[in-house]
DOTI-226712 format. One record per residue (C-alpha): z, x, y. Coordinates in steps of 0.02 Angstrom, whole numbers, plus 50000, padded with zeros to 5 digits. Each point is the difference from the previous one (the first is absolute). Layout:
BEGIN
<rec pz="Z" px="X" py="Y"/>
...
This chain:
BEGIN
<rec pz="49190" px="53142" py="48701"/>
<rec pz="50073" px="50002" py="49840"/>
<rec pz="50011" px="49796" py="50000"/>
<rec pz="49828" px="49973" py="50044"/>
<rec pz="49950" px="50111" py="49882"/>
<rec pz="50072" px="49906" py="49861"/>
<rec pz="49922" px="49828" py="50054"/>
<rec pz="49820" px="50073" py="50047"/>
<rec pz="50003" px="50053" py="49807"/>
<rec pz="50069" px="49844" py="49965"/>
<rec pz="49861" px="49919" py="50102"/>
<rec pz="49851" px="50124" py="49893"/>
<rec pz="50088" px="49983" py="49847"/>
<rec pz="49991" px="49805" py="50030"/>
<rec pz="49813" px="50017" py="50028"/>
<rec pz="49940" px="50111" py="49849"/>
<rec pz="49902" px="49877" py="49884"/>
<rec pz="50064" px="50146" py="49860"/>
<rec pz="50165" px="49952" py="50041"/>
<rec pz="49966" px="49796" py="49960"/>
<rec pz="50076" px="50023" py="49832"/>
<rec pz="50149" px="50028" py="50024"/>
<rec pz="50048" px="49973" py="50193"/>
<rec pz="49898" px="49893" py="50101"/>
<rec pz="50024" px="49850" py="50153"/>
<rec pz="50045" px="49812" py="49963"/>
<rec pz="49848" px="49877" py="50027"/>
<rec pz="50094" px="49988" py="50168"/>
<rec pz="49963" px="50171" py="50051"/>
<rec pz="50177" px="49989" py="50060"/>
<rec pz="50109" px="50062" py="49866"/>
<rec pz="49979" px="50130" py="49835"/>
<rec pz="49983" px="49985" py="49828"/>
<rec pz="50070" px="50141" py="49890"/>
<rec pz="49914" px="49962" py="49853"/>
<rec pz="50048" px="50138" py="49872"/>
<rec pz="50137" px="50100" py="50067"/>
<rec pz="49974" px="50136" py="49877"/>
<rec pz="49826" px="50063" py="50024"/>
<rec pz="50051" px="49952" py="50200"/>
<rec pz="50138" px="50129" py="49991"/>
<rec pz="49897" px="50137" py="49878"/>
<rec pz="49845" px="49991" py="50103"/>
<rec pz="50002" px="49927" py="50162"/>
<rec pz="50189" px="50068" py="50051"/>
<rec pz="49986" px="50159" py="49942"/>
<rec pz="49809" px="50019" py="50100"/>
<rec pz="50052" px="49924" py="50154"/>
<rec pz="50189" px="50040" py="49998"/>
<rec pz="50026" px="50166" py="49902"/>
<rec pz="50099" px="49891" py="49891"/>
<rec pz="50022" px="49893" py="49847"/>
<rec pz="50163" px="49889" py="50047"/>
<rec pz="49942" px="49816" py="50043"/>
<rec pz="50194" px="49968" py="50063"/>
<rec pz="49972" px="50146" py="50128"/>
<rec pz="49829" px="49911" py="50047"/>
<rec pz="50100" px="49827" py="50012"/>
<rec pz="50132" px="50064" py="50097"/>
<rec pz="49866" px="50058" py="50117"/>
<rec pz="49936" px="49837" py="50030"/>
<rec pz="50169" px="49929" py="50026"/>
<rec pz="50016" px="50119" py="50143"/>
<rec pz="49850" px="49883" py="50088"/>
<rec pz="50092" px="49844" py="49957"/>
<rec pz="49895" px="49943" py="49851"/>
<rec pz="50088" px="49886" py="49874"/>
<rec pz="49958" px="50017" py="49810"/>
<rec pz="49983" px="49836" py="49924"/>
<rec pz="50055" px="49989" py="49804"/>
<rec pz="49857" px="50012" py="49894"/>
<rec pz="49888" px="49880" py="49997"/>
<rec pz="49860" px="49914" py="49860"/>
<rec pz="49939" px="50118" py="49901"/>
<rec pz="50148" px="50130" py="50051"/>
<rec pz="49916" px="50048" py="50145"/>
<rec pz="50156" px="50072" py="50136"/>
<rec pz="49939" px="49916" py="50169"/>
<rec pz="50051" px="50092" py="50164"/>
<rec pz="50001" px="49883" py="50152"/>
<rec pz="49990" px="50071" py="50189"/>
């Protein structure tokens, strides 16, 4: 339960316009933006995850086989499913 926990926040935190600022999908819909990885970890982490690490909420992800691309233009960090 704890797994699908974890991606059904994921999947809310994904579809909060309040969260658009900082985390947010590609214009694919098929992989995430982390736009500002500070106010992701100091707002969004520690709301949805009790937390403030980002590596703890990367290593998550990598537990569900995404892959985190380098960043990208505009130092955007792009994770790909």
């Amino acid at each position: 339960m704890h797994e699908q926990k974890f991606l059904i926040q994921l999947y809310e935190i994904l579809n909060d316009s309040t969260n658009s600022d900082c985390i947010c999908w590609d214009e694919t819909g098929e992989s995430i933006l982390i736009k500002d990885k500070k106010k992701f970890s100091k707002t969004v982490c520690k709301k949805y995850y009790k937390q403030k690490n980002y590596n703890s909420f990367v290593r998550q992800l990598n537990l569900y086989d995404f892959i985190k691309e380098e960043k990208t233009k505009g130092k955007k960090s792009k994770i790909i499913k």
